[in-house]
NUNULO-188764 format. One line per 5 residues: number of its first residue (from 1); their letters; for each residue x, y, z of C-alpha. Coordinates in steps of 0.1 Angstrom, whole numbers. Layout:
<rs>
NUM) a) X:Y:Z ~ ...
</rs>
This chain:
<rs>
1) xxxxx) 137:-83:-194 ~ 147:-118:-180 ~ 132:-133:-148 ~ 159:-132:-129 ~ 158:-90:-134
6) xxxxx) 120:-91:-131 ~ 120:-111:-100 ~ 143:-87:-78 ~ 119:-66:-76 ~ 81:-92:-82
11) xxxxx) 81:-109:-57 ~ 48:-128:-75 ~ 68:-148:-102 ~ 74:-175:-91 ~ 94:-199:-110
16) xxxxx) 89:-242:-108 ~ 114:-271:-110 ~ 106:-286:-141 ~ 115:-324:-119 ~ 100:-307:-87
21) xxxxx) 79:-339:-70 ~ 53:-315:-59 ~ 52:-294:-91 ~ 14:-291:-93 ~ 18:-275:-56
26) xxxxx) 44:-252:-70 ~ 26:-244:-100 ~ -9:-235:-79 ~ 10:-215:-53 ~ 27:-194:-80
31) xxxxx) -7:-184:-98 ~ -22:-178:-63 ~ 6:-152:-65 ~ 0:-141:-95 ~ -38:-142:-92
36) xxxxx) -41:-108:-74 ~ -25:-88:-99 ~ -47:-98:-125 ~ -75:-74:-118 ~ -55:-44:-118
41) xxxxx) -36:-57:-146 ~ -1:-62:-144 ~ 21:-29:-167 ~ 50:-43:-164 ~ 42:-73:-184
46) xxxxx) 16:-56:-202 ~ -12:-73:-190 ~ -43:-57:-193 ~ -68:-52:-163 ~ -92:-89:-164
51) xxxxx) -118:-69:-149 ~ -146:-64:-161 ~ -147:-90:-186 ~ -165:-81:-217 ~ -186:-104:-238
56) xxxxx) -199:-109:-272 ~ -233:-96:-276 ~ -259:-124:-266 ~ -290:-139:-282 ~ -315:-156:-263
61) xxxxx) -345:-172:-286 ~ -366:-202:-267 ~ -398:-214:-255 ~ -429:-220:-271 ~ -455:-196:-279
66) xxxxx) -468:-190:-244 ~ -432:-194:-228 ~ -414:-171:-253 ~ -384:-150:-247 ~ -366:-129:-276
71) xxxxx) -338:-112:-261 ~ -304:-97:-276 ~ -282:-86:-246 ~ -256:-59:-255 ~ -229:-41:-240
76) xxxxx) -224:-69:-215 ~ -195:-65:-185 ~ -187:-88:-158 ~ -171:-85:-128 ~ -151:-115:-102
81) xxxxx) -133:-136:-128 ~ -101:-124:-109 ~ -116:-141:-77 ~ -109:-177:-91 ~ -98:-203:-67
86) xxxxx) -76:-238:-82 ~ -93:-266:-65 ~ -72:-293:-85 ~ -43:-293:-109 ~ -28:-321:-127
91) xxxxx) 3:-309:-148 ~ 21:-329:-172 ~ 52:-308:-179 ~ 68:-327:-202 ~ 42:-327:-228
96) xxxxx) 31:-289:-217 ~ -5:-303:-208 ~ -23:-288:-176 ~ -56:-297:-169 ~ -69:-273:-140
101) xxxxx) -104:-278:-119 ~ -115:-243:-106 ~ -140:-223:-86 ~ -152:-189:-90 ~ -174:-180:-60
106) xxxxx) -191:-147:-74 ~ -195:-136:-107 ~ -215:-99:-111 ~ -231:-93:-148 ~ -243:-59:-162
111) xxxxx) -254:-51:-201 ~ -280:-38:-215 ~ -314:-56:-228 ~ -338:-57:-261 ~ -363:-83:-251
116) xxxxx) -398:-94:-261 ~ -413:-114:-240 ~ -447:-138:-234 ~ -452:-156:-207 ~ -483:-169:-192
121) xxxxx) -503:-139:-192 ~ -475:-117:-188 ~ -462:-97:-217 ~ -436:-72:-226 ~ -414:-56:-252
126) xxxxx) -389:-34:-244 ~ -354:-23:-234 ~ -337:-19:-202 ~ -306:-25:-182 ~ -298:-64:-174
131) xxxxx) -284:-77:-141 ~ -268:-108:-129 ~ -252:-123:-102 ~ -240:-157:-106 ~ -224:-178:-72
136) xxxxx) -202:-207:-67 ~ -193:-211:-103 ~ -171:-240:-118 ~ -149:-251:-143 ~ -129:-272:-157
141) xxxxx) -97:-259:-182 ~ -73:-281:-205 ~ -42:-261:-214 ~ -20:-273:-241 ~ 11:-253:-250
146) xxxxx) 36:-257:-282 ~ 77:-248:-275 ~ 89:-222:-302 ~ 121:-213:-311 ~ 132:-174:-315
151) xxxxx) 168:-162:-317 ~ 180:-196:-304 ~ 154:-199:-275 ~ 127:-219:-269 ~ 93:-201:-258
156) xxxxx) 61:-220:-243 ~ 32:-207:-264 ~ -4:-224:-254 ~ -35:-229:-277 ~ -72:-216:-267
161) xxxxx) -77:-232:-235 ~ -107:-254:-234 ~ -131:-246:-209 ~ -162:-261:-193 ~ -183:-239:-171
166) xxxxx) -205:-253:-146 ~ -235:-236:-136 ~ -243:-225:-99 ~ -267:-204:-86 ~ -277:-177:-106
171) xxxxx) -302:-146:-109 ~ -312:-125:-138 ~ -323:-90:-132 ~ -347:-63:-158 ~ -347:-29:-151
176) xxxxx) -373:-3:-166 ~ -397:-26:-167 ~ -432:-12:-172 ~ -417:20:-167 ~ -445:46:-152
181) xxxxx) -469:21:-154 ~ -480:-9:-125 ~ -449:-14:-103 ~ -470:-43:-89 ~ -468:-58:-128
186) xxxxx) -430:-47:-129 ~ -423:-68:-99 ~ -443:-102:-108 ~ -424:-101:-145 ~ -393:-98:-127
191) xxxxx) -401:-124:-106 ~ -412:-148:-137 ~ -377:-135:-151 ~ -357:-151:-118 ~ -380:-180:-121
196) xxxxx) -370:-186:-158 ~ -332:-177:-154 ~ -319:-203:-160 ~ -330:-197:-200 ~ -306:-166:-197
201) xxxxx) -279:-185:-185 ~ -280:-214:-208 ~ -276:-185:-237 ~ -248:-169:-217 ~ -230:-193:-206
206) xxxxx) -212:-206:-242 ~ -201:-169:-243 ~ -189:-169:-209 ~ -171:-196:-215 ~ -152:-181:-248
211) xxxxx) -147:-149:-230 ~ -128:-161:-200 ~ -109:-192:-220 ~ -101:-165:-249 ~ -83:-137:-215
216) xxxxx) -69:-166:-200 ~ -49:-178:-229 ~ -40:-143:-235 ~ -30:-133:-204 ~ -6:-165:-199
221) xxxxx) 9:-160:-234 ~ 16:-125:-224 ~ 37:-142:-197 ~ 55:-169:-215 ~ 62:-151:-241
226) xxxxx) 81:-129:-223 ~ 108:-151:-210 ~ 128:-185:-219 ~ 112:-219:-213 ~ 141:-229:-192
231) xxxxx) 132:-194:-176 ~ 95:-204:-167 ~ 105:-243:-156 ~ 146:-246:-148 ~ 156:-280:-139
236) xx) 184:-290:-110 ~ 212:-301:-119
</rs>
């Protein structure tokens, strides 16, 4: 399938003057396109659903004796990746370089939780569901892509995208707490849980940021690789 044949009836490729002055406009307009296939996934190019995002399982070992949380989180999903918004983009074509600043306003977490836990006078050990929601998320991405030749053609192929995530405001949920026991002692743990969130989040944030670097670079080699670098970024002649 070439672009050209894709494009009569996607109306969300959109394709960028290699010497456009205002590429980086061009380029941020055309995954804004793009962007709201993503969760659905796109068949037609084979690219899988990015919704929910699934993680690696998670450890989470710190604090001292009286502040100590031993947790493995498991089965972990998250939802709004697909909400991302480009705040910045500075491309550099020629060398197939694009460094991207980005915001992802919500971010909803769910797996499941094998913790034991001291702190203060508050102890538990236990399983449970785990919740999250995380707000107003950034990062920042390098991509770096390599030309290949097939049959004769050249193909833009990019390397893991490196990806920095900076942390926003975020809350850590435990379910079955204490189950049939104190809700009142259920409720003050949780509570010493949102206090001390930001523990969770240091452990899950590395793996966040494998996860979405690891479906980005999939999902835009899924692209490239399906059509012709002078395909993807023609120049006028």
């Amino acid at each position: 399938m070439t672009l050209e044949h894709l494009n009569m009836s996607a109306s969300y490729i959109k394709v960028c003057n290699r010497n456009d002055p205002e590429i980086a406009k061009c380029i941020m307009n055309s995954v804004e396109q793009l962007r709201g296939k993503l969760k659905i996934g796109i068949p037609e190019l084979n690219v899988p659903p990015i919704e929910p995002l699934l993680l690696d399982e998670i450890k989470l070992r710190s604090g001292p004796n009286q502040a100590k949380i031993d947790a493995n989180i498991t089965n972990a999903r998250v939802w709004g990746p697909s909400g991302f918004e480009i705040l910045d983009l500075k491309p550099n074509v020629k060398k197939n370089r694009f460094v991207f600043r980005v915001n992802i306003p919500y971010l909803h977490f769910e797996g499941d939780y094998d913790i034991d836990m001291s702190i203060l006078v508050l102890k538990y050990k236990g399983q449970g569901p785990i919740t999250g929601n995380f707000t107003n998320y950034k990062f920042d991405c390098i991509m770096k892509g390599d030309l290949e030749t097939r049959n004769g053609q050249q193909y833009l192929r990019f390397r893991k995208f490196g990806l920095n995530l900076y942390i926003g405001h975020s809350e850590v949920h435990l379910g079955n707490l204490f189950v049939g026991q104190n809700p009142t002692l259920s409720r003050a743990t949780n509570e010493v849980v949102r206090e001390n969130s930001g523990l969770f989040v240091q452990e899950i944030k590395p793996v966040l940021e494998n996860s979405l670097a690891q479906k980005f670079t999939d999902i835009a080699n899924t692209i490239t690789q399906r059509f012709t670098y002078e395909e993807l970024f023609p120049v006028n002649k």
